[in-house]
C-alpha positions as CSV (number, residue, x, y, z in Angstrom):
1,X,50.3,134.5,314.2
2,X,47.2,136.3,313.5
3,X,45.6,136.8,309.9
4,X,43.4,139.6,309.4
5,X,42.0,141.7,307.0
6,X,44.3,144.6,305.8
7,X,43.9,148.2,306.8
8,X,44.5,151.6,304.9
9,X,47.0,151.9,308.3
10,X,49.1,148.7,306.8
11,X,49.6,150.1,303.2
12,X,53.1,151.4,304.2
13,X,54.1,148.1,305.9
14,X,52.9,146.1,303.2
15,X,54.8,148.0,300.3
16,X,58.0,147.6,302.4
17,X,57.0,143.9,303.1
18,X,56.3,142.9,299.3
19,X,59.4,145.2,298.4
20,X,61.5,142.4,300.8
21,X,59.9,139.6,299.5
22,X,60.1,140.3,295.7
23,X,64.2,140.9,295.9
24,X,64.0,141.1,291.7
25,X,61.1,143.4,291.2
26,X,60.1,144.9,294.1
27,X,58.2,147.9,292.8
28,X,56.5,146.4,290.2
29,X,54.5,144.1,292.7
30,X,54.5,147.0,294.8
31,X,52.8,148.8,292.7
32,X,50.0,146.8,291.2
33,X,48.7,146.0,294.3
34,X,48.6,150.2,294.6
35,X,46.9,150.2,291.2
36,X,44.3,147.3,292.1
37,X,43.2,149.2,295.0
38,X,42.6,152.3,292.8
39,X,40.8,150.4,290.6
40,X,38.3,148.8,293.2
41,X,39.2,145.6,292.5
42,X,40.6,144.3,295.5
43,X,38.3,141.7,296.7
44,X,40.2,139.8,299.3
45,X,43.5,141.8,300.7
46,X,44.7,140.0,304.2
47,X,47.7,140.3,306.3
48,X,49.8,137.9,308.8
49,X,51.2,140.0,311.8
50,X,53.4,138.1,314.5
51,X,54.2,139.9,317.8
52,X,53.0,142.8,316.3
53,X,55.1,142.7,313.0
54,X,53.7,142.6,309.9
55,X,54.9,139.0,308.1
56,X,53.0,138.2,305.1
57,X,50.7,139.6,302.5
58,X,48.4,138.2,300.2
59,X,46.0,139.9,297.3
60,X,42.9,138.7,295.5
61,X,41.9,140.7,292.7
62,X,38.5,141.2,290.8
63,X,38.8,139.3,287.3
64,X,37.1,140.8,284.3
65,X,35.4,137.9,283.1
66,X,33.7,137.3,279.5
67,X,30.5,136.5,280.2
68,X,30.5,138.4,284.1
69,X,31.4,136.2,286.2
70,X,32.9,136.6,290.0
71,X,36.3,134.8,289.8
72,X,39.3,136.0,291.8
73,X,42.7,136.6,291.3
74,X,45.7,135.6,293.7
75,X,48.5,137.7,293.1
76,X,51.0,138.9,294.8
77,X,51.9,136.9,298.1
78,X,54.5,137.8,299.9
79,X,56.2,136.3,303.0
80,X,58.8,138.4,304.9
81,X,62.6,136.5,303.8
82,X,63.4,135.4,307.1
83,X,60.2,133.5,307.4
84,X,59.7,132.5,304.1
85,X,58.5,128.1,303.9
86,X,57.4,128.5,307.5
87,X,53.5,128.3,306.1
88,X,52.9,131.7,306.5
89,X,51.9,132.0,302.9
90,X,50.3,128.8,302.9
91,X,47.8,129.9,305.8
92,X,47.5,133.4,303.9
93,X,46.2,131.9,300.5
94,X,44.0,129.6,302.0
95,X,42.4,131.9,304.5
96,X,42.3,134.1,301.3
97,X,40.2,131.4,299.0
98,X,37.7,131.0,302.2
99,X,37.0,134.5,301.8
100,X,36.8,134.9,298.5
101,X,34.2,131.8,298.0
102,X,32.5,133.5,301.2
103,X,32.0,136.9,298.8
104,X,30.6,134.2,296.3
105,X,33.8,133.9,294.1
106,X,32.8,130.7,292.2
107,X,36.8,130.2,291.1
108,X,39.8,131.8,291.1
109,X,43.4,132.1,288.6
110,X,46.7,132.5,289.6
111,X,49.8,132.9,287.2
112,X,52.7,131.2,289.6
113,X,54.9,128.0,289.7
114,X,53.5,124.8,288.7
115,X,55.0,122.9,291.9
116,X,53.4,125.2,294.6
117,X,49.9,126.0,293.6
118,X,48.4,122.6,293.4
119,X,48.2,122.0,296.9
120,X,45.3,125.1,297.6
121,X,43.4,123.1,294.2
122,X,44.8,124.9,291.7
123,X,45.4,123.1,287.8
124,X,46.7,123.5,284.6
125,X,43.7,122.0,283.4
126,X,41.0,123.8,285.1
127,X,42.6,126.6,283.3
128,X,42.8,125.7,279.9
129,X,39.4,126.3,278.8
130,X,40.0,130.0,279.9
131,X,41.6,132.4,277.4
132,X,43.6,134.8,278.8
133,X,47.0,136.9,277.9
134,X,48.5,134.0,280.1
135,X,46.7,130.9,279.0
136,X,49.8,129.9,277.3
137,X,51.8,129.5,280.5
138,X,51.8,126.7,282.4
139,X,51.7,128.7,285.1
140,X,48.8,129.8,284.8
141,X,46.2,127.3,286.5
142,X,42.6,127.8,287.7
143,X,40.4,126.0,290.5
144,X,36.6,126.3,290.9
145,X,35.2,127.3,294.9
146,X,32.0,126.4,294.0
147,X,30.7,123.1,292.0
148,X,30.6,124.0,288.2
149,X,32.3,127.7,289.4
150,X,34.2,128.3,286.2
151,X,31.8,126.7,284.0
152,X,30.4,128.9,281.2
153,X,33.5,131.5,281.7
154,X,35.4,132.6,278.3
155,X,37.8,134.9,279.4
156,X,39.0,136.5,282.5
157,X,40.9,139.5,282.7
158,X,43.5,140.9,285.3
159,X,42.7,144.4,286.4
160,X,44.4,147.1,284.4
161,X,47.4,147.7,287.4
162,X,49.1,144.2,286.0
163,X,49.0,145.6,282.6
């Protein structure tokens, strides 16, 4: 399997790939990834192609944070079905959070289950000093990539395509 960083050549395979993976709405995660490019805030976009298939997708978006800060958000990921819990997804997020702290994200947010996130660093309670239109859910959870990386942040904001 080979991860590497998406192309404007993959957009077409990705759509169709997320469209697959997100059986109940497809083109609503279809879509915001569209709309986060448009905005420019796609910080971190990779892909995981085997034997020249495309087989996973994830996203990191640009938060709007109160006071600025650079803190990135994962969302969506999506695994082809027939390969879904084989780790692609797993080796797609954390090749993702190496890049983003490489681009000098000092944290990131994701809104997803409980049970999953965890194991890349993310927690409920790095995410409950946040306020966001999510902070209620406990799905929602945060993790610093640098020491101190969400420290001082207010509020973070996903880009206008989740709205």
């Amino acid at each position: 399997m080979i991860l590497r960083p998406r192309t404007p050549d993959d957009d077409a395979a990705i759509a169709a790939l997320t469209m697959a993976a997100f059986g109940t709405a497809p083109t609503e995660e279809a879509a915001i990834i569209t709309g986060v490019r448009a905005e420019g805030a796609a910080m971190v976009e990779l892909v995981a192609v085997e034997d020249g298939v495309m087989v996973g997708h994830v996203l990191f978006s640009r938060m709007r944070c109160d006071p600025a800060a650079n803190v990135a958000g994962l969302a969506p990921v999506s695994v082809t079905p027939a390969r879904q819990r084989s780790g692609i997804g797993d080796a797609l997020i954390r090749a993702g959070l190496a890049a983003c702290h490489d681009l000098g994200a000092t944290g990131a947010v994701v809104l997803g289950h409980p049970d999953y996130y965890p194991r890349f660093g993310f927690s409920r309670e790095a995410a409950l000093p946040l306020v966001c239109r999510y902070a209620a859910s406990p799905a929602f959870m945060a993790m610093a990539l640098k020491p101190g990386g969400l420290e001082g942040v207010a509020k973070v904001a996903y880009p206008a395509a989740f709205d």
